[in-house]
ZAZA-851953 format. One record per residue (C-alpha): residue in one letter; y negated, z negated, x negated. Coordinates in pm, whole numbers, padded with zeros to 5 digits, always signed. Each point is the difference from the previous one (the first is absolute). Last residue first. Layout:
<recs>
aYZX...
</recs>
This chain:
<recs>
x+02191-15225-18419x-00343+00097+00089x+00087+00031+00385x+00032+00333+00039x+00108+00094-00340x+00293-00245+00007x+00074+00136+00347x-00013+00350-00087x+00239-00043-00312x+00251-00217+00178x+00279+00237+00162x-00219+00269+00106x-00181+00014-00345x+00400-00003-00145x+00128+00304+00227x-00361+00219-00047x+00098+00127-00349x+00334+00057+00094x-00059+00193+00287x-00236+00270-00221x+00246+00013-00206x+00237+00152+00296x-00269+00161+00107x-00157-00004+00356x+00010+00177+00317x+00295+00211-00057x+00181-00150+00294x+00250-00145-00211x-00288-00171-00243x-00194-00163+00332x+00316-00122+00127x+00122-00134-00331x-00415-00198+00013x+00100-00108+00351x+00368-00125-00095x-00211-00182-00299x-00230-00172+00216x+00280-00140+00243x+00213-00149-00237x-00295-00140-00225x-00108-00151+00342x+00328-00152+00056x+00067-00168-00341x-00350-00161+00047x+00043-00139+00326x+00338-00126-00159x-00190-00151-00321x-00134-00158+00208x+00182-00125+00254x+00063-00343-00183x-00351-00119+00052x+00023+00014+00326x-00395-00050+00097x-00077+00396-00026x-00273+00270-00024x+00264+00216-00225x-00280+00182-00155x+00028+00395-00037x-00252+00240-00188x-00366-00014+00082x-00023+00354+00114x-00292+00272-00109x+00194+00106-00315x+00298+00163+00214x-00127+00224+00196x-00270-00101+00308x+00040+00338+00229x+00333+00098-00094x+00157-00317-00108x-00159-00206+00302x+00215+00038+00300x+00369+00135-00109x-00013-00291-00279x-00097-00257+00298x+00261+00151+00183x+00278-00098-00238x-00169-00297+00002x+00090-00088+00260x+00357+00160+00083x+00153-00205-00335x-00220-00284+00095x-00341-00200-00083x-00139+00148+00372x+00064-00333+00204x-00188-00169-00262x-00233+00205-00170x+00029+00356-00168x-00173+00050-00319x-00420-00091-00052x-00196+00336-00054x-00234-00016-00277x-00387+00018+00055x-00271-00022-00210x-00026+00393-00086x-00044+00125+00348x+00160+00340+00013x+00345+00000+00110x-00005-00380+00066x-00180+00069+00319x+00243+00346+00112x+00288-00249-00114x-00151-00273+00218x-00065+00204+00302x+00234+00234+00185x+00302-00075-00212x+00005-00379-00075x-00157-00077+00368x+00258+00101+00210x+00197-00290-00158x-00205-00327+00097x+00156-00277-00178x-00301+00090-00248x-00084-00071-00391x-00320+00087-00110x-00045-00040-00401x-00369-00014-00090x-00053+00059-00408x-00374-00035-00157x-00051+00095-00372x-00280+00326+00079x-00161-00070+00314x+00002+00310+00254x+00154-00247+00311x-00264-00265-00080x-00228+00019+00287x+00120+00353+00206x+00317-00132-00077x-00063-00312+00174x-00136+00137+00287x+00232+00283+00049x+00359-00222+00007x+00019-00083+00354x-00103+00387+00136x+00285+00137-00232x+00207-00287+00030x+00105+00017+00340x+00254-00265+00089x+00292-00032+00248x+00132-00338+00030x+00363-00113-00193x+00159-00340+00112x-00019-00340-00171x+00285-00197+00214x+00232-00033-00292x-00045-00371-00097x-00287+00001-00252x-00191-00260+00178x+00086-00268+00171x+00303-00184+00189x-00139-00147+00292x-00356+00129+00034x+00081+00306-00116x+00329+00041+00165x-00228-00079+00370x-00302+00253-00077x+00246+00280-00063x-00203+00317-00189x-00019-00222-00332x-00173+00276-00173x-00064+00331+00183x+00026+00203-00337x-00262+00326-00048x-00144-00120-00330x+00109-00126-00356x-00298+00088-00212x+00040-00062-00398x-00302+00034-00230x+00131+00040-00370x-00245-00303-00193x-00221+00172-00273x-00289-00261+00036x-00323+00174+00060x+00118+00292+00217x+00256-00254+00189x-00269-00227+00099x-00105+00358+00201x+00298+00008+00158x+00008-00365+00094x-00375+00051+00145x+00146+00359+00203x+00304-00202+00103x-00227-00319+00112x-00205+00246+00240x+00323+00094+00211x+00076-00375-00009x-00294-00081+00103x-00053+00296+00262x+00356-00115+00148x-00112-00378+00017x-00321+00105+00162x+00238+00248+00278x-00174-00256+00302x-00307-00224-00109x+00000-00281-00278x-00327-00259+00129x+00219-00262-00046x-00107-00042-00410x+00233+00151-00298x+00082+00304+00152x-00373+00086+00113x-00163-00090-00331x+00242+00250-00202x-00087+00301+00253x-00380-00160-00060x+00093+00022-00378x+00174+00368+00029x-00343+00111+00216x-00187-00110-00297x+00155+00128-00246x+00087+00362+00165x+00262+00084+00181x+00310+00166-00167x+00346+00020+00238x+00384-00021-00055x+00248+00071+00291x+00365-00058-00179x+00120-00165+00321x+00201-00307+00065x-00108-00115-00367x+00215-00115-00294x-00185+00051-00315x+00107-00041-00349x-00162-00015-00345x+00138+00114-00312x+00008-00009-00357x+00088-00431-00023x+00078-00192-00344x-00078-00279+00063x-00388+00091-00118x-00015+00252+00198x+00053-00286+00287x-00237-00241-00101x-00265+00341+00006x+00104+00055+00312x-00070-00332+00108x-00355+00021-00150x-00086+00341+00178x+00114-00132+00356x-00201-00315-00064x-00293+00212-00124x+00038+00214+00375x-00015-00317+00182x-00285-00140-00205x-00189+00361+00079x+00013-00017+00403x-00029-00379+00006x+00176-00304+00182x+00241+00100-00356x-00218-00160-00222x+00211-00027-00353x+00120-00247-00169x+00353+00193-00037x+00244-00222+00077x-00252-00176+00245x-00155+00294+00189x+00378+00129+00056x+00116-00282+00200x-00309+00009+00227x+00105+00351+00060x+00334-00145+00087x-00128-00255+00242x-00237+00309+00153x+00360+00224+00020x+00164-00342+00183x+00248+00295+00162x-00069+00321-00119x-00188+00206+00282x-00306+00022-00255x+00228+00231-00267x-00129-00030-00360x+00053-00345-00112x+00365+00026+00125x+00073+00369-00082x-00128-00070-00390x+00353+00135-00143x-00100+00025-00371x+00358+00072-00218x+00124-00244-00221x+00213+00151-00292x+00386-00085-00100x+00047+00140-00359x+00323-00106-00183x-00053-00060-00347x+00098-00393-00009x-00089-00311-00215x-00231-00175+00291x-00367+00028+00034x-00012+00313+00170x+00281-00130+00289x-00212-00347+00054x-00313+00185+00029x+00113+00230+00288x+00204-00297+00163x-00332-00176-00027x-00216+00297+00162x-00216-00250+00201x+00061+00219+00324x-00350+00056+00193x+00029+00346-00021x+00369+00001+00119x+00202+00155-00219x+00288+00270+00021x+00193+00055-00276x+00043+00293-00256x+00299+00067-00165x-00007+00174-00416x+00325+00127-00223x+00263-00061+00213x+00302+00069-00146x+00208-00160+00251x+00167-00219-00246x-00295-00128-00099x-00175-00104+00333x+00340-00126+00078x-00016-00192-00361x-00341-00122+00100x+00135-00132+00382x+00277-00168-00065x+00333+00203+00038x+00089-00028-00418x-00026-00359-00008x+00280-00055+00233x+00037-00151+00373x-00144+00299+00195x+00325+00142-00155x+00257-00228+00171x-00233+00037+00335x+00028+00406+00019x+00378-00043-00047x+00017-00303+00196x-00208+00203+00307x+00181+00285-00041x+00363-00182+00022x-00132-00153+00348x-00090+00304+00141x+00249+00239-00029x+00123-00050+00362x-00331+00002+00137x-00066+00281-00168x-00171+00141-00315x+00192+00310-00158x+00181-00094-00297x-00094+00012-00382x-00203-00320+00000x-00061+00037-00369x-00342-00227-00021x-00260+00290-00126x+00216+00322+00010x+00148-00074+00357x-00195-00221+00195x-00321+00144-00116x+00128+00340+00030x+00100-00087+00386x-00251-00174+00119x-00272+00305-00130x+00171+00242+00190x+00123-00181+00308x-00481-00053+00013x+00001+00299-00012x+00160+00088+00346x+00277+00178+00055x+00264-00302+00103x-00231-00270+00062x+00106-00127+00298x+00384-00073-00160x-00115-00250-00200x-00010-00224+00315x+00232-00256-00078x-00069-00020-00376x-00366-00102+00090x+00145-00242+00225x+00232-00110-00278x-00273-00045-00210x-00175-00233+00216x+00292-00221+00040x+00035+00019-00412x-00357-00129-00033x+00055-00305+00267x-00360-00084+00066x-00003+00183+00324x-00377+00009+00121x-00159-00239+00286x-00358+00011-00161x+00079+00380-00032x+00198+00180-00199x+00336+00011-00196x+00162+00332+00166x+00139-00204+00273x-00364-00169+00092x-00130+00374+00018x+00277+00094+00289x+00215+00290+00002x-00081+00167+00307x+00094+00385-00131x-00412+00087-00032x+00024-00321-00196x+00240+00117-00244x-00136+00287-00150x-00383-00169-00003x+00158-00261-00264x+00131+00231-00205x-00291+00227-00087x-00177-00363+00043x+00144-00124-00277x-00107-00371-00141x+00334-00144+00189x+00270+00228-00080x+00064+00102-00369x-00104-00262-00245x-00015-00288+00283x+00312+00105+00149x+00196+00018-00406x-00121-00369-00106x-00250-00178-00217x-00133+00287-00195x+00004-00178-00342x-00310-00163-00192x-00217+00243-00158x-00350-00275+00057x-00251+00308-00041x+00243+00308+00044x+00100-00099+00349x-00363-00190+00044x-00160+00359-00005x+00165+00037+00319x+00143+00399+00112x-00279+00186+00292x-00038+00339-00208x-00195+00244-00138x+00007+00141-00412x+00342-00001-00035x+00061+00200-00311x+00378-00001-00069x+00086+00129-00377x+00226+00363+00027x+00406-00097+00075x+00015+00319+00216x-00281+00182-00134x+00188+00292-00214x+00328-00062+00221x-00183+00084+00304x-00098+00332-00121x+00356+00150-00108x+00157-00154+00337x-00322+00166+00238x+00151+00323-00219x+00345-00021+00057x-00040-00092+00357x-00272+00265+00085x+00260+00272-00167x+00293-00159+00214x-00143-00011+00356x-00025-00328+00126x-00351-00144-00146x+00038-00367-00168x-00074-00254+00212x+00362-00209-00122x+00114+00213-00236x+00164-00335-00228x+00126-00084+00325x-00040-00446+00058x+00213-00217+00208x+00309+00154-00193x+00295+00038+00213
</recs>
């Protein structure tokens, strides 16, 4: 049996099914636009081969990851840690081993195609089966044609966004525009680090940012040029957006003088209780204004308890499936900034939540009516079949469809993308065949909004 339905998603009842089928093959093989995402500009930079199938597929994901150690399987097994397996196929046959957890999840999805239509693995992942998927996968990560430019390629992607530190020197960035290739991989501005006071050595890495940019930064204003200058290096790699990943999207607009002695507090020992929130609220109103002058898309990620185990963060790091979703208000959160900059014409804000309830009772209502802001798609544990299926349900009727951002894949595994993708397209079209069997929409009418579902709104969002 097939690992893959060629309905898979699609609606049940025959007339939904015909018609989801009709839409999806009008955007099914449509250019990728991946404007947010977590993949290494040195893939595409130095386009040497993945070295082996568990470090492609296993190690960098935490949607896998997290899956298998809530069923005990230990980090070091799945390649991590200072006393990590180092034997690739040993780690893959763990993985193999517990393929079974992930029956109905998304993450079964996206395994699957990519083991099927990208490296031919045409049976179900098991222990048993283990072995001949990893030489399959590992005979092709051997050829030209599975490095990472002729994936990019093959994929159809058409633009991917990575995710930059601000204090990154942008090499990889360089290295990929000065080469002979037309693939577009852009830096995106993540200034979390310089921006967030409980960062660890955040002074050291304010210091840091003073001398790439020879600027002040022990002031109010030199801090704010050094912010300006390194966007400015990043615009000119290439970069249309900025991203932000607070615990809360709580933004706020003091005056000068009171955002200097905010400014003054963090960076001497005089800081007092909830100054590190009130900077970073304040630093989202500054970064949106930056945004006014420059043209960069303002991303907020907000409403993730990051790291929530003390003990795998200090062992293993970050990024290893303990970031868990926290309810957010961003009515209340959002008001000073808006109430600053919110009316400007040219300025995009893109709110992305792990916080459900929210989507339907305020960010659709928000991005309903102010112009600046575009709804971010469903993130993390809501970038499924049953996700964003809700997500639709949510917004459509109060937002539409002009006021979202379009999908990203938000991923590190590279090789799920064009799954994520796949998915999505799924999805959106057995909404829009819904919305034409219901009477709700015309058939043209579906066809027209297929392909700005697909890519059209993200390329628009970010300046694509």
């Amino acid at each position: 049996m097939p690992l893959l339905h060629p309905d898979r998603l699609f609606p049940v009842d025959p007339a939904g099914r015909e018609m989801a089928r009709a839409l999806f093959a009008t955007v099914e093989d449509a250019p990728i636009i991946s404007p947010h995402g977590h993949t290494e500009p040195r893939w595409f930079a130095e386009n040497t081969a993945f070295p082996d199938p568990a470090t492609l597929f296993v190690t960098p994901d935490h949607y896998l990851t997290r899956m298998l150690t809530s069923q005990g399987v230990s980090f070091e097994t799945m390649g991590i840690g200072e006393a990590a397996e180092t034997d690739p196929r040993r780690i893959w046959r763990t993985f193999a081993e517990h393929y079974h957890l992930f029956r109905g999840t998304p993450s079964r999805l996206w395994i699957d195609q990519a083991l099927s239509e990208v490296f031919g693995v045409e049976e179900r992942l098991s222990l048993e089966t283990a072995d001949a998927a990893y030489d399959a996968i590992a005979e092709r990560l051997g050829r030209p044609d599975y490095r990472p430019r002729a994936l990019y390629d093959r994929f159809g992607i058409s633009a991917i966004a990575t995710t930059d530190d601000a204090l990154d020197d942008l090499r990889w960035h360089r290295q990929i525009r000065e080469d002979d290739w037309s693939g577009r991989v852009l830096p995106t501005y993540r200034p979390d680090a310089i921006v967030d006071p409980d960062t660890p050595e955040f002074l050291a890495k304010l210091g840091r940012l003073g001398e790439i940019t020879n600027c002040d930064t022990g002031t109010w204003q030199g801090y704010l040029d050094a912010h300006r200058a390194r966007r400015a290096a990043f615009i000119d790699a290439g970069a249309t957006a900025s991203d932000h990943g607070h615990p809360s999207p709580r933004t706020a607009d003091f005056a000068p003088a009171e955002a200097e002695a905010l400014f003054d507090r963090i960076r001497s020992d005089r800081r007092e209780p909830g100054d590190a929130e009130l900077f970073r609220a304040q630093m989202l109103t500054e970064m949106a204004r930056m945004s006014v002058d420059d043209g960069l898309v303002l991303q907020i990620h907000a409403g993730s308890c990051r790291s929530q185990s003390a003990h795998v963060l200090a062992e293993y790091g970050a990024n290893r499936g303990f970031d868990i979703p926290l309810s957010v208000s961003w009515t209340e959160a959002l008001s000073p900034l808006l109430n600053a900059v919110g009316l400007e014409p040219g300025l995009t804000v893109i709110p992305y939540t792990l916080d459900e309830s929210t989507y339907s009772r305020e960010l659709a209502p928000m991005a309903g009516v102010w112009p600046c802001l575009l709804l971010g798609p469903p993130w993390w544990f809501h970038d499924s079949y049953e996700g964003m299926r809700r997500y639709r349900q949510s917004v459509t009727e109060t937002a539409g469809f002009w006021n979202l951002a379009g999908f990203n894949d938000d991923t590190r595994a590279f090789c799920s993308i064009p799954a994520r993708h796949d998915v999505a397209r799924r999805v959106d079209c057995a909404f829009l065949a819904e919305l034409v069997t219901t009477h709700r929409l015309e058939e043209s009418e579906a066809y027209e909004l297929a392909p700005l579902l697909a890519n059209g709104l993200a390329k628009r969002a970010f300046r694509l």
